[in-house]
N, C-alpha and C positions, 0 to 999 in steps of 0.2 A: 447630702447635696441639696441644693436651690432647687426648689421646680421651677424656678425660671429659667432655669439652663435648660429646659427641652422643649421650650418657646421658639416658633417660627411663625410666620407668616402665610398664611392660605388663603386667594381668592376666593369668593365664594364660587367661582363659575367650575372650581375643579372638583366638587363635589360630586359625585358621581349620583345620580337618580336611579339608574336601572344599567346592570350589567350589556357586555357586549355580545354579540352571536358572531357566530360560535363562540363559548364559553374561554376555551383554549387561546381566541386570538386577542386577549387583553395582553396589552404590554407589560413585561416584566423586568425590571432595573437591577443588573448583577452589578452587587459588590463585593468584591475583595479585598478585605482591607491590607495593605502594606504591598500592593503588588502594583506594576503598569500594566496598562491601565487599570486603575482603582474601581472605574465607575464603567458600566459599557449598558450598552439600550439591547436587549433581545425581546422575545415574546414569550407566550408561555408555552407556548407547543413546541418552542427550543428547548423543553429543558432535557428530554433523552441526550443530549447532545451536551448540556452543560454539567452534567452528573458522569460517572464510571459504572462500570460493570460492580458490582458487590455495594453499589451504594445502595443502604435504603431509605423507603419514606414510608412518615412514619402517619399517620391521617386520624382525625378524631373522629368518630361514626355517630357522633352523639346527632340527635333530631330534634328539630324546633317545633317544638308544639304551642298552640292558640294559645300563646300566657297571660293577652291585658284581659283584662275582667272588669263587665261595669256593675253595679252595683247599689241598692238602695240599702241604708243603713237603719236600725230598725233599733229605737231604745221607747218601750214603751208607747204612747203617741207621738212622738218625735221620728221624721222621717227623712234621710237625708241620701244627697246620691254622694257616690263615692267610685273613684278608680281603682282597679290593684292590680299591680305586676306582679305574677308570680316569680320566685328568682327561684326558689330553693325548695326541694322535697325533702320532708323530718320522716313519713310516714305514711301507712297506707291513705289515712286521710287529711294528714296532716300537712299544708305549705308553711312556707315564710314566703312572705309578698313581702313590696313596696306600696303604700299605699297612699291615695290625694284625693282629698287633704287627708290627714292626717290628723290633724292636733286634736280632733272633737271625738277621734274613735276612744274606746274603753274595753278592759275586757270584759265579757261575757254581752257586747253588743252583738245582736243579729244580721246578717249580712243575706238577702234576697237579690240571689241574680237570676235576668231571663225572663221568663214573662209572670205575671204576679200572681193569673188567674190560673194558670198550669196547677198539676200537682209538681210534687217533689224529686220526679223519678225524669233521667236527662233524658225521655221518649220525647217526652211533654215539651223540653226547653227550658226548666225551671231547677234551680241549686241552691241551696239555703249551705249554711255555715254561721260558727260562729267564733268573735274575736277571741284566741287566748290566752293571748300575752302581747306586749309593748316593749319596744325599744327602741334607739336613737335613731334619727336621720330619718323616719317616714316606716323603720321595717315593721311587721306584724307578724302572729304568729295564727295561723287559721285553721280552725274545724273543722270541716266538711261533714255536711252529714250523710253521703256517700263514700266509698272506700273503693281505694282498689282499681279495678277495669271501668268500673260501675263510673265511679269520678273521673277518671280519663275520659270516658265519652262523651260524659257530662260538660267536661270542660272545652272537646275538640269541637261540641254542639255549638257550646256559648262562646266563645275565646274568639279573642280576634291576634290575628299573628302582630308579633310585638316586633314591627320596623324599628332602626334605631333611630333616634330624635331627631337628627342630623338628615334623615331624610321621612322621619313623618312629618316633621314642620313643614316639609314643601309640597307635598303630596300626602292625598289617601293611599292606603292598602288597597290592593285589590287582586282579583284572582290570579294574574300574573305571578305575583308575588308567593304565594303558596308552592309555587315550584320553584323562580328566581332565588328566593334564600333558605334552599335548602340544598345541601350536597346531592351527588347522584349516589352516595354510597351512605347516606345517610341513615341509619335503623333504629338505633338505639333511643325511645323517644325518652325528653326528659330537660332539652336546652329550652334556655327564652329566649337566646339567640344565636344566631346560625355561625361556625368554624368557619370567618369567611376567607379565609385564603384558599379553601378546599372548593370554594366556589369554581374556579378556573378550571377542574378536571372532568377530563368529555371520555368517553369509551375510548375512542380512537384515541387518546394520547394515555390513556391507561396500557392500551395494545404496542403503543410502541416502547412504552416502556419497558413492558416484558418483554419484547424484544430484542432490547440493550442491556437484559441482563439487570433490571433497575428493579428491584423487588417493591413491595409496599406492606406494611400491616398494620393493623386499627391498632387505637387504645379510644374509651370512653370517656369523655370531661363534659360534663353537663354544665356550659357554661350559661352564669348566670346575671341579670340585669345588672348586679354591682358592673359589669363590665363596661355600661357606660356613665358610672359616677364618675363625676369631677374630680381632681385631687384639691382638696380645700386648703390643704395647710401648706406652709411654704417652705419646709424641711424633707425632705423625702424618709427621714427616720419616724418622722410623725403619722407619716398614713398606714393606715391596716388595710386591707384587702379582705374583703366578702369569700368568707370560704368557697367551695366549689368541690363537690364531689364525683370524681372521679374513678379506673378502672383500669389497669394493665394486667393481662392473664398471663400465668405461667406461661403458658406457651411462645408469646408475642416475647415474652421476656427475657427467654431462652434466643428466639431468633436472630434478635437484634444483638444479645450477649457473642453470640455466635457471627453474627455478618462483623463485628466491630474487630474480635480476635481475628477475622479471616483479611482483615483491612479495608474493609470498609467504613463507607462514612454514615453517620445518622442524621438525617434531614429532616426532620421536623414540618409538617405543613401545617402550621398556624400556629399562633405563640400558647393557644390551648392546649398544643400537643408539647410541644415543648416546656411549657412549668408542669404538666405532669409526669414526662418522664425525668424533669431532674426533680422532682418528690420524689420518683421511684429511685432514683440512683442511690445508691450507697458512695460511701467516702473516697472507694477506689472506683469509682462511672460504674460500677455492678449495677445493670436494671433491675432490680427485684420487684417479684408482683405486688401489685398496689391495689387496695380499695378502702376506698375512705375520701376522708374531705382532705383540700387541698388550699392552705392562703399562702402559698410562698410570692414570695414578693422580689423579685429580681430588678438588682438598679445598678448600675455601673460599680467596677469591685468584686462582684460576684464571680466565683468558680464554677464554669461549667465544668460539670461531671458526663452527661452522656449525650448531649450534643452537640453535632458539629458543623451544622446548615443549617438556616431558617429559611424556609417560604411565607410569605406571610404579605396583606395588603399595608399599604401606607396609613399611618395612624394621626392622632388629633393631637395637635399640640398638648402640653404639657401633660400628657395621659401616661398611665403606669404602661402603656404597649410601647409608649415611644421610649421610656426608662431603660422597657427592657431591651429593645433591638439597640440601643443604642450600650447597654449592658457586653451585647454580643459582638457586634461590631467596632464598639470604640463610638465615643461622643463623638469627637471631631469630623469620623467619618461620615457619621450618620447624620450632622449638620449637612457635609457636601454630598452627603445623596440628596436629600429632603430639599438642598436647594437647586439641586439640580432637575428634579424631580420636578416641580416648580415653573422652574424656567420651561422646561421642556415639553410642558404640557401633559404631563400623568394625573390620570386620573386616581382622586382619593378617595378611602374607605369602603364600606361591604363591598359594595357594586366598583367597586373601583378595581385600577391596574395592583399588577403583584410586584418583588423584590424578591430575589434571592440574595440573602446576608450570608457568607460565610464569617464563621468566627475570626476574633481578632487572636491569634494565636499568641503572637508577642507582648498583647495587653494583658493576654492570662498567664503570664509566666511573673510565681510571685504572690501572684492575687492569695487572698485570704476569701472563705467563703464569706457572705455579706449579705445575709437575707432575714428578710423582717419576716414572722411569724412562721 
């Protein structure tokens, strides 16, 4: 398909800067696809009420950890500064960043982050690394010459939380933000950025949930900065997706196997969680435990196997999140949500209003699986 088929129109004034308080009372846009009404306004503290008894949700626990990094680059008497986003862990001391600029790095260049006159050790403030490999589009592959716990601190010392573009062009980070984009069930550290549709969930509407019988369990996806790469090409068979390593336990696997036979639905709260568990699915929606990396690519066509509702915030024109809500809903719909949406004043992106998509049932009858990588 076209990426200009998932092209719309966004003021800039719907951008969202900073979430709402309570978390619970951002607007939420339910669609249904093929039913009246199609389109209906509720909130998010409605949803015990728009779900059933034996439904579950399903939440990513992954934690956003300090991942921009600054840096002076270090080749002999040549000394230069340099940015880097971490997106991805290889190893104990091993990332893959994004790095800026880019074109002058080399491998076996030296990388001094933090302050110059420190030692080595993250008490001090100070991280040394070095380049060890190169590839396309800015990524890198990095050293550390810490490991382990030792680099984690190292980096939550130096790191500064990686807001997405979209809203660090308008504003700095600031301490707000350290708890704003992060879930409250957040633990597993390891994202560069935050499962924002999990952002909306407050205690009190976790309580009610259990209330109504509305279960919930984690799965891990450490999602990572490829998430807000542009799609550059203008085929959608042409883009690859920045792997992403993720995590479904036996246990979680079994549950959800178990809520699905007893008829229930599977709800997904964020599309992180959702392209992990269809990684984890098998050809019959069997979830099976998963750990490993993840670049499935979901675009209109696609067979879902083990989801059956998406939660999730309103996404950027022609982006792989809008491919894929629009994957699960049907294109057409998800044009008259998104312009409805629009008109009506919701707010877009992290900080932004939510959507509950149910699947297009009648568009999955037929479909052929359709996924790139």
């Amino acid at each position: 398909m076209r990426v200009d088929e998932f092209d719309f129109e966004l003021p800039e004034d719907r951008i969202a800067l900073r979430p709402v308080e309570p978390r619970d009372a951002a607007r939420m846009l339910v669609v249904r696809p093929g039913t009246t009404p199609e389109l209906s306004d509720a909130q998010v503290r409605d949803l015990p009420d728009l779900l059933a008894p034996g439904d579950v949700l399903v939440l990513n626990d992954t934690r956003v950890i300090p991942a921009r990094l600054y840096a002076k680059r270090v080749r002999g008497e040549i000394v230069a500064g340099v940015e880097i986003m971490l997106h991805k862990r290889e190893g104990a001391a091993r990332w893959r960043a994004f790095a800026r600029p880019a074109k002058k790095l080399q491998p076996g260049d030296r990388l001094v982050f933090g302050s110059e006159s420190a030692g080595p050790v993250c008490e001090a403030g100070r991280l040394e690394a070095t380049i060890a490999g190169k590839a396309e589009g800015g990524d890198v592959a990095i050293d550390f010459d810490l490991a382990g716990p030792a680099l984690d601190e190292a980096i939550a010392v130096i790191g500064e939380l990686p807001l997405p573009p979209y809203i660090a062009g308008k504003r700095a980070a600031d301490a707000r933000d350290r708890a704003d984009y992060q879930t409250i069930y957040a633990r597993e550290e390891g994202a560069v950025a935050a499962p924002t549709a999990g952002l909306h969930f407050t205690d009190d509407l976790f309580a009610r949930l259990n209330a109504c019988g509305i279960a919930r369990h984690f799965v891990t996806l450490h999602v990572g900065a490829g998430t807000f790469l542009p799609v550059k090409v203008e085929d959608t068979r042409d883009h690859r997706m920045h792997a992403e390593t993720g995590f479904v336990s036996r246990e979680t696997a079994d549950a959800l196997n178990a809520a699905r036979a007893a008829g229930g639905r599977i709800v997904a709260v964020g599309t992180t969680s959702l392209r992990l568990l269809e990684s984890a699915a098998t050809e019959d929606g069997t979830i099976a435990p998963f750990a490993g990396d993840t670049d499935i690519f979901i675009t209109p066509g696609y067979r879902f196997r083990a989801v059956d509702a998406l939660m999730t915030n309103f996404h950027l024109p022609k982006s792989t999140l809008m491919m894929l809500v629009s994957a699960l809903s049907g294109l057409d719909t998800m044009r008259r949500a998104y312009h409805h949406a629009v008109e009506a004043g919701y707010r877009f992106y992290s900080f932004g209003d939510s959507s509950l998509l149910f699947r297009d049932a009648a568009g999955q009858d037929g479909m052929k699986d359709d996924v790139d990588g």
